[in-house]
C-alpha positions in Angstrom: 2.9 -146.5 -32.3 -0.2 -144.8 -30.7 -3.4 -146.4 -31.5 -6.0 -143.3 -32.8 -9.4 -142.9 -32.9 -11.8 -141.0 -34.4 -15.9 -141.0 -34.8 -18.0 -139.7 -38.2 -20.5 -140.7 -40.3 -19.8 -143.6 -42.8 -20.1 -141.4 -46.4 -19.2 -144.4 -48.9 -17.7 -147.5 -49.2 -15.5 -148.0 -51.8 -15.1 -150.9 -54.3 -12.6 -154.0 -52.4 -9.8 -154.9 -54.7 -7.8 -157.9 -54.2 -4.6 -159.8 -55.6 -1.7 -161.7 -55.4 1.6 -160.2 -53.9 4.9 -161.0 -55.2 5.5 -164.1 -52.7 1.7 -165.5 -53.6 0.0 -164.6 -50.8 -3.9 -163.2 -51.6 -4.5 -159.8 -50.4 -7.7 -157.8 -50.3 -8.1 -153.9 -49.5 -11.3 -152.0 -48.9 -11.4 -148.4 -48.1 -14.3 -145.9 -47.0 -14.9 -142.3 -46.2 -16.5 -140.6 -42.6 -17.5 -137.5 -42.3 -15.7 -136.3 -38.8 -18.4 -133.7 -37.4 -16.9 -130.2 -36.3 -17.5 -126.5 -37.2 -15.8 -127.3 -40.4 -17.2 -131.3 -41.3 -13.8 -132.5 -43.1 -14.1 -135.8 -44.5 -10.8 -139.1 -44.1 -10.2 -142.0 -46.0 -9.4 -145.4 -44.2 -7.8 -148.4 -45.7 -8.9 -152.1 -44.4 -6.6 -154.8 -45.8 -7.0 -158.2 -44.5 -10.6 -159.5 -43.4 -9.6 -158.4 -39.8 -12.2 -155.8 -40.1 -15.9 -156.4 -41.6 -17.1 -153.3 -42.9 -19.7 -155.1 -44.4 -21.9 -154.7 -41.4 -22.2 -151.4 -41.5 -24.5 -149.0 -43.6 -23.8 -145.6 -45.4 -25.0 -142.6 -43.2 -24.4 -144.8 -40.2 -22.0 -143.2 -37.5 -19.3 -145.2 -36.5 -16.2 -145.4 -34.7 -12.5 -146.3 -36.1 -9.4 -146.7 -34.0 -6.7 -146.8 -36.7 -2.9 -146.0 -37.3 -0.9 -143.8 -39.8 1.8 -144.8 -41.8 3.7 -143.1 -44.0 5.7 -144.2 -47.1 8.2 -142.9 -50.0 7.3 -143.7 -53.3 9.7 -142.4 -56.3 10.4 -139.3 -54.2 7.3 -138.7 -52.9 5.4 -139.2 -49.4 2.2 -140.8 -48.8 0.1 -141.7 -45.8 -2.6 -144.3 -45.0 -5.0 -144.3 -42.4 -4.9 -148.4 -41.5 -8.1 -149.0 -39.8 -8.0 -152.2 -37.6 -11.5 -151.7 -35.4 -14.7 -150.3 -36.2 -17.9 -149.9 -33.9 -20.7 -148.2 -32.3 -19.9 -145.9 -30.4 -23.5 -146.8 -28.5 -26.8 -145.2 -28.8 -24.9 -141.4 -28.8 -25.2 -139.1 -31.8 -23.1 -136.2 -32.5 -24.2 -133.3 -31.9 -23.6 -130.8 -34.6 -20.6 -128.6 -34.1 -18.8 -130.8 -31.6 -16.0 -133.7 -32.4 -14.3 -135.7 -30.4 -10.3 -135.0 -30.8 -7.9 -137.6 -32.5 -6.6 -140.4 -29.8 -9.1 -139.4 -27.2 -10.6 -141.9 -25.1 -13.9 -139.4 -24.1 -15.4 -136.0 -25.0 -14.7 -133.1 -22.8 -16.6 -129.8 -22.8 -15.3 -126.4 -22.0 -17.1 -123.5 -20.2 -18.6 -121.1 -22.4 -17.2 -118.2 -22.8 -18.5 -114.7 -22.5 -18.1 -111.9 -25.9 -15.6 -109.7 -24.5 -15.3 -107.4 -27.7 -17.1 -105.6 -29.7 -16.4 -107.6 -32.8 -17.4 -110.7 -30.8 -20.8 -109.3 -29.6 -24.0 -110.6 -31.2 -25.2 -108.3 -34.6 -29.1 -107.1 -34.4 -30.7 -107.5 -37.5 -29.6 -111.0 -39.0 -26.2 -109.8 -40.0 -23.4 -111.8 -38.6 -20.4 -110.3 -40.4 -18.1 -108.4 -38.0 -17.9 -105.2 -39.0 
């Protein structure tokens, strides 16, 4: 399976749980929220099980970067997915800049030319109005 990653703002940590699985093994879980930047900020829940991953290190409002997996599962007819998270980091002394994410599985940020307004719907309002028509 592809590895993914993706870089946000840590939003919250949620409360670790931990147990016993039906062979008595201990298990713990941990998962947390980002905040993945972009014209429209969506936030994604990741799931850390295991101690492979310290989130503890990390503080809310920091931003961070996750390389995780997906995996999906049935359960009583119904499909679910996870977002496994087995790395988190820095990404360095960079900050997002507002508007601007870095795609899914990406390795770096590319940038596009800007583009001209070629219509009149697309041209810049006088005024302060910025609705289209």
């Amino acid at each position: 399976m592809a590895s993914l990653e993706v870089e946000g703002k840590l939003v919250q940590l949620l409360e670790k749980r931990s147990g016993v699985s039906a062979n008595g093994t201990n298990w713990t879980s941990q998962d947390f929220v980002i905040e993945i930047p972009g014209q429209y900020p969506t936030n994604a829940v990741f799931n850390i099980y295991g101690d492979r991953v310290q989130i503890d290190q990390f503080q809310v409002g920091e931003y961070i970067k996750v390389s995780f997996d997906i995996r999906g599962r049935e359960y009583q007819g119904k499909w679910y997915n996870t977002l496994n998270c087995w790395k988190i980091e820095r990404p360095g002394n960079t900050t997002p800049q507002p508007g601007t994410t870095q795609p899914a599985g990406a390795t770096q940020a590319t940038t596009a030319a800007p583009t001209q307004p070629t219509g009149p719907a697309e041209q810049p309002q006088q005024g302060g109005d910025d609705l289209p028509f």
